[in-house]
VEXGU-338506 format. One line per field, with one value per residue (C-alpha): residue in three letters; x, y, z. Coordinates in nm, 4 decimals, decimal comma, always signed. Layout:
<rs>
residu [ALA:...]
east [X:...]
north [Y:...]
up [Z:...]
</rs>
This chain:
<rs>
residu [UNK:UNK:UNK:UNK:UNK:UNK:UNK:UNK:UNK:UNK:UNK:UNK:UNK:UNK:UNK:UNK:UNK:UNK:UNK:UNK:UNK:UNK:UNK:UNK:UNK:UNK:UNK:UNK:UNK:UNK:UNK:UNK:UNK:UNK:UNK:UNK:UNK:UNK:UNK:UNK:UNK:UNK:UNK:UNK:UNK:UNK:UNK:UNK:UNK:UNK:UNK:UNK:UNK:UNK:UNK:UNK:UNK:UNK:UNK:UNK:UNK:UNK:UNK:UNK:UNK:UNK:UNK:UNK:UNK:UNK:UNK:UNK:UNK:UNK:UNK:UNK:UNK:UNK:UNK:UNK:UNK:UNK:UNK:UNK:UNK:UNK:UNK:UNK:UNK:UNK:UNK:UNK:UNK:UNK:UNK:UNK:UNK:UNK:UNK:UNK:UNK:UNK:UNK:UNK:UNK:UNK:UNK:UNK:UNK:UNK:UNK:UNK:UNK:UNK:UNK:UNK:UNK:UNK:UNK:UNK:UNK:UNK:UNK:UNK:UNK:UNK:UNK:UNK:UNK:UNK:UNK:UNK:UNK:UNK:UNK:UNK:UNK:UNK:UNK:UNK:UNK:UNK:UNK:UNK:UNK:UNK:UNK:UNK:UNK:UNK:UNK:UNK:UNK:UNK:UNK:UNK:UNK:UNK:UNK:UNK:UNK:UNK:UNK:UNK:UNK:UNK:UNK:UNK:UNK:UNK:UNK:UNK:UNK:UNK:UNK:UNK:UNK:UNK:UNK:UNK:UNK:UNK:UNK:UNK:UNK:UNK:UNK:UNK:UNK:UNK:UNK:UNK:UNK:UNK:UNK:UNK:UNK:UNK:UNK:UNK:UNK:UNK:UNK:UNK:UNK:UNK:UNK:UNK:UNK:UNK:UNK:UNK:UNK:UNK:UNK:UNK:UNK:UNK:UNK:UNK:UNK:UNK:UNK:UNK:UNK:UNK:UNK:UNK:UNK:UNK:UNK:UNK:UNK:UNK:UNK:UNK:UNK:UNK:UNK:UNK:UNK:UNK:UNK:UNK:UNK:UNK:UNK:UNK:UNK:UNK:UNK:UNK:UNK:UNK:UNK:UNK:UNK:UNK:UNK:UNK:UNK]
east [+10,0403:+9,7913:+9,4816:+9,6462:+9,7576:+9,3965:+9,2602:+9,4422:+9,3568:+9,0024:+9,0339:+9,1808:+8,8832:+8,5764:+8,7860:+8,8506:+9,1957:+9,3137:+9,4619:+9,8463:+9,8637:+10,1912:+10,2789:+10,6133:+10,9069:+11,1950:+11,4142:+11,7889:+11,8793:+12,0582:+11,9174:+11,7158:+11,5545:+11,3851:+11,3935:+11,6106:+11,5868:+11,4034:+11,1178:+11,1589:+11,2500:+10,9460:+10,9023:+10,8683:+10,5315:+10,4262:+10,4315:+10,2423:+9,9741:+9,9538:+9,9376:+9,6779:+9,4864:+9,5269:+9,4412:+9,7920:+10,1349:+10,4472:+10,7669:+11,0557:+11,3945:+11,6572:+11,9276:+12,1716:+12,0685:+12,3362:+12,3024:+12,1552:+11,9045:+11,6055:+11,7522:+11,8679:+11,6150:+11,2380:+11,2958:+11,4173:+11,1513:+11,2689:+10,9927:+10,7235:+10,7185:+11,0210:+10,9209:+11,0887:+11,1283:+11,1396:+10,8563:+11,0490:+11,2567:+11,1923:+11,2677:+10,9163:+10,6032:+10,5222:+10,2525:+10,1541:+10,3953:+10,3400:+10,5870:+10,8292:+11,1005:+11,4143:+11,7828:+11,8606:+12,1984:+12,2730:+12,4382:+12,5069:+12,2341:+12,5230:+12,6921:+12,7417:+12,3785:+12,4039:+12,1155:+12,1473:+12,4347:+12,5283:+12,6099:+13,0002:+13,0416:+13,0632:+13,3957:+13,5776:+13,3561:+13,4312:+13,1499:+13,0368:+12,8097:+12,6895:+12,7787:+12,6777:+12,8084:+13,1044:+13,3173:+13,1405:+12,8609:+12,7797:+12,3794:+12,2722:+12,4149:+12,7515:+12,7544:+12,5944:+12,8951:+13,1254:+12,9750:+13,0273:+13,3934:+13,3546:+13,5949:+13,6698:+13,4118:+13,4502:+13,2405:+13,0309:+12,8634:+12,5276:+12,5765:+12,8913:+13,0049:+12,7237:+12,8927:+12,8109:+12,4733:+12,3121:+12,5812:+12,4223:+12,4084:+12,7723:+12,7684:+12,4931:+12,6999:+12,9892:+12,8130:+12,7078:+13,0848:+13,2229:+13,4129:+13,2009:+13,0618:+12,7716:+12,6601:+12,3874:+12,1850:+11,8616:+11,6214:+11,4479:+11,8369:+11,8514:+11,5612:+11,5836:+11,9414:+11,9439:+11,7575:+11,9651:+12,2297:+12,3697:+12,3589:+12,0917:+12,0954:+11,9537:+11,8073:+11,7175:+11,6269:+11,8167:+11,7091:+11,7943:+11,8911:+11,7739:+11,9575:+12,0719:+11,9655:+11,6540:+11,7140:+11,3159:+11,2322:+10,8425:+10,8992:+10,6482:+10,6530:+10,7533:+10,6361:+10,7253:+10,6702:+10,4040:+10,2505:+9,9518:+9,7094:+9,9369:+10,0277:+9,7180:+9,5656:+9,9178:+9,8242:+9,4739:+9,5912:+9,8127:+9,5813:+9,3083:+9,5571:+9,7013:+9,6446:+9,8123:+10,1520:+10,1697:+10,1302:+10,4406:+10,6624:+10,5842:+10,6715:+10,9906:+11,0948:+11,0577:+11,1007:+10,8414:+10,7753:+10,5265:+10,4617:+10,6299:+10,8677]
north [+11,6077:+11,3173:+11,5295:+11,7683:+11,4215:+11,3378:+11,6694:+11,6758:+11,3251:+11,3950:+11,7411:+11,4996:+11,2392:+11,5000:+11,6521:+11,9682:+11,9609:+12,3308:+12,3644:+12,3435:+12,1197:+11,9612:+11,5753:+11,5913:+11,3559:+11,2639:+11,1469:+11,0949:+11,3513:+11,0847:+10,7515:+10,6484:+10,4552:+10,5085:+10,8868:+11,1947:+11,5768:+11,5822:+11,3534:+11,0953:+10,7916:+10,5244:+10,6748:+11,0274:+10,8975:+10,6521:+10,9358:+11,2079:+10,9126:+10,8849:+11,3532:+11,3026:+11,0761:+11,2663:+11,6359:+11,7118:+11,8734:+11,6416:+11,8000:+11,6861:+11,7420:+11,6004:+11,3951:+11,0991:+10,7833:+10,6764:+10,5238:+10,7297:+10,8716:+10,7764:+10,9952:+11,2727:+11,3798:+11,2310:+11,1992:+11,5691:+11,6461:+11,7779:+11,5180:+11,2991:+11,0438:+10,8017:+10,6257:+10,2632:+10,1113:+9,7747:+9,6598:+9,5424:+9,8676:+9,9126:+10,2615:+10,3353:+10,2882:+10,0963:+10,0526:+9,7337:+9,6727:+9,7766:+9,5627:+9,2857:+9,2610:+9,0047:+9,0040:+8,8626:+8,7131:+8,9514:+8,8185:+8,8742:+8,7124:+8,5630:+8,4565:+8,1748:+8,0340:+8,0748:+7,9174:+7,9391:+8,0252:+7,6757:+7,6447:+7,5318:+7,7935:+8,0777:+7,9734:+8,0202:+8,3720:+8,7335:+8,8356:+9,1739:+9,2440:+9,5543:+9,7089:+9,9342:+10,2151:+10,3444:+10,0542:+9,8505:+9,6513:+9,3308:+9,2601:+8,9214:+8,8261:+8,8855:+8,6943:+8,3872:+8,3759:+8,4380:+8,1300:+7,9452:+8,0510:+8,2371:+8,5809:+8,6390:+8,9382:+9,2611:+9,5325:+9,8559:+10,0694:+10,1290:+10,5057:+10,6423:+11,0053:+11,2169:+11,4352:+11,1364:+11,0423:+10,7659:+10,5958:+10,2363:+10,1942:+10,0632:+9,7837:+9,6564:+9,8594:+9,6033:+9,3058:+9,4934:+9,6173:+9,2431:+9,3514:+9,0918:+8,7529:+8,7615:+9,0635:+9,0051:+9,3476:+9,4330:+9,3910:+9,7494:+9,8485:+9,5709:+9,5607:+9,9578:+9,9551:+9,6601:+9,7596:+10,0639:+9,8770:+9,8485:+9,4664:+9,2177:+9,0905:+8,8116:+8,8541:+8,5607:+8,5600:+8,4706:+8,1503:+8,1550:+7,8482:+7,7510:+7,9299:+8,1870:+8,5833:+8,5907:+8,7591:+8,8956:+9,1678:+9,3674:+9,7383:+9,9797:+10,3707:+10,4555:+10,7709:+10,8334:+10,5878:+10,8001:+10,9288:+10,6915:+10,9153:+11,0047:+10,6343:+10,5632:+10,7764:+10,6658:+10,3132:+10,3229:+10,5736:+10,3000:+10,0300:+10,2081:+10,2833:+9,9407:+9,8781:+10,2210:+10,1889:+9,8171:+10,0039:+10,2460:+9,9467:+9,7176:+10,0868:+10,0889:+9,6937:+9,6167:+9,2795:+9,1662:+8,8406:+8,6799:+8,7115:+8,4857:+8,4339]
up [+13,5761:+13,4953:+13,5400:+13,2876:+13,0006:+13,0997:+12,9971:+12,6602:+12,5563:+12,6165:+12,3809:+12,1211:+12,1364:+12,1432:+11,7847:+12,0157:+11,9682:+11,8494:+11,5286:+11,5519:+11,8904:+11,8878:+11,8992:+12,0487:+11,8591:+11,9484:+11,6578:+11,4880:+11,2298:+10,9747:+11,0156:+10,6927:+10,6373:+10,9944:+10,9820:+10,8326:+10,8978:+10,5601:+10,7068:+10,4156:+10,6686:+10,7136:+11,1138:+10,9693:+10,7673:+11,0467:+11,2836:+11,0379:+11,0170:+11,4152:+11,4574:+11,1954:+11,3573:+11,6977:+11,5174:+11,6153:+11,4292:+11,4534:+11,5924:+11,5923:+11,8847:+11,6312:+11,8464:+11,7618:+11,8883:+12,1190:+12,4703:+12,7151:+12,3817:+12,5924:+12,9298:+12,7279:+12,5309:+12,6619:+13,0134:+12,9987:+12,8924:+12,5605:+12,3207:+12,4390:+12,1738:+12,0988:+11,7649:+11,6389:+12,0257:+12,0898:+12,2334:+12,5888:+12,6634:+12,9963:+13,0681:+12,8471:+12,8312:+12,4929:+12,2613:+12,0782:+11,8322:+11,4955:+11,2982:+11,3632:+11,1573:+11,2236:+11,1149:+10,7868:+10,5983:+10,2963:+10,0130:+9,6485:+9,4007:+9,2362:+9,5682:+9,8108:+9,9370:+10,2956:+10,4723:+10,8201:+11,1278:+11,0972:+10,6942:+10,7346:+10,4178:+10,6632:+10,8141:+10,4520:+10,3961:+10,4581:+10,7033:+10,8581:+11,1463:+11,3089:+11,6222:+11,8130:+12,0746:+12,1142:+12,2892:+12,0190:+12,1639:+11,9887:+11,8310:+11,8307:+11,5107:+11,6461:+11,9662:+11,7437:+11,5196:+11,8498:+12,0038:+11,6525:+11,7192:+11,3787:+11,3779:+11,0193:+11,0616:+11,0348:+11,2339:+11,0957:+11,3209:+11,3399:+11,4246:+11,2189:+11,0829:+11,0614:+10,7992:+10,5557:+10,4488:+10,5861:+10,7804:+10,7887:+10,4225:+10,4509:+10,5423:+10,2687:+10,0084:+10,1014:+10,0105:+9,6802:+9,6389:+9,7024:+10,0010:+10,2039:+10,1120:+10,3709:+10,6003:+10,8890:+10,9499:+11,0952:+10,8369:+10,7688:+10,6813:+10,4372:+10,2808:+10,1939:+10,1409:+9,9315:+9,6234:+9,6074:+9,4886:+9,1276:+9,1322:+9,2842:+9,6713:+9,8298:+10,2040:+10,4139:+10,7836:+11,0025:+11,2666:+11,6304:+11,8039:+12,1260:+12,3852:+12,1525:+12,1304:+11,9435:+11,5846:+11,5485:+11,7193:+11,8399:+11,7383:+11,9219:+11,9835:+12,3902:+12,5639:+12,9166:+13,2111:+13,4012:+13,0537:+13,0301:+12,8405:+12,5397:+12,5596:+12,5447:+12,2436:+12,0259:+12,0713:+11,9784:+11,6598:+11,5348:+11,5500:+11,3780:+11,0844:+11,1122:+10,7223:+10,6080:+10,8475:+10,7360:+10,3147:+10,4429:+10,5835:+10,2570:+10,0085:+10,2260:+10,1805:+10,5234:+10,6055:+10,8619:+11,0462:+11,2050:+11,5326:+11,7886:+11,5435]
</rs>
């Protein structure tokens, strides 16, 4: 099996790759802005920069990113490429990271200015988090207002009814609406969802304390554990085209941070 990934990577590097080759995706259906069915999500153009750059055709296995994803549809051999990791999954074998983004507090322009966790505003303020899974896990946002003994918060999903379009816009649409004061969400749903909106929204990171869940996370692309040559030739494609993925994430309002952040 390695002497075969071997074999292909080194077709690839001497530009003998034949025409039509496929790089293997494996990706959710309805989850803009990170990727769609009608390739318009910021992973869809990420990844047509990486085939590009590895004389290969992206293809995509279209499944709902729910736990067990990662089981069901690489390690069954079904894709080969899981784009938008983070960086420390262990079941894969990551890249480098090729953005970091981090949490942020979304409010209304013409709303309360909520600094931090620790503003005492937040215990008079409608809040919403996201969750995720079915029995509702809690993100880092939500165990830092738990621990604050803040509750007047009300959940969205992450992954919600695929017969709407884009289920995560909700929850940004809520500030927007006025049906929230505050909303913490992962900031490449912000930032894209945010300037959708008919009136203006402030974003502002969101600090971890000591002790606490970090809120900034390394995002990297994850192939299979034993998969070291297509690892290999992904990693290298996204550092050579380092400045055009970083053009993509700024056209799609990502937030980034700095690293070690």
């Amino acid at each position: 099996m390695q002497r075969c990934c071997l074999a292909w990577l080194a077709l690839l590097l001497l530009g003998g790759a034949a025409e039509g080759r496929e790089l293997r995706v494996c990706a959710d259906p309805s989850n803009l802005p990170f990727s769609s069915e009608r390739l318009d999500g910021f992973e869809n153009e990420i990844i047509a920069v990486v085939a590009r750059a590895l004389n290969a055709v992206p293809t995509y296995t279209w499944w709902a990113q729910r736990r067990g994803f990662v089981y069901d549809a690489l390690d069954t051999g079904r894709c080969d490429v899981v784009p938008g990791a983070r960086s420390t999954m262990e079941m894969l074998r990551t890249t480098a990271p090729y953005y970091r983004s981090t949490y942020v507090l979304v409010t209304r322009q013409d709303g309360p200015q909520i600094r931090s966790l620790d503003d005492p505003a937040l215990r008079h303020l409608t809040m919403g988090v996201q969750l995720i899974g079915d029995d509702g896990a809690n993100k880092p946002p939500a165990h830092a207002l738990a621990r604050r003994g803040l509750y007047n918060v009300r959940g969205y999903p992450v992954y919600g009814d695929y017969r709407g379009e884009s289920p995560p816009a909700r929850i940004v649409a809520s500030v927007a609406q006025g049906e929230l004061d505050v909303a913490f969400v992962w900031g490449p749903v912000a930032g894209y969802f945010a300037r959708q909106q008919p009136v203006r929204l402030r974003l502002t990171p969101v600090e971890a304390s000591p002790g606490e869940q970090p809120m900034a996370f390394d995002i990297a692309m994850g192939v299979r554990k034993d998969d070291v040559a297509l690892h290999d030739a992904i990693d290298a494609a996204l550092a050579r085209h380092r400045d055009e993925i970083g053009a993509i994430l700024r056209a799609y309002a990502v937030p980034l941070a700095e690293p070690g952040r």
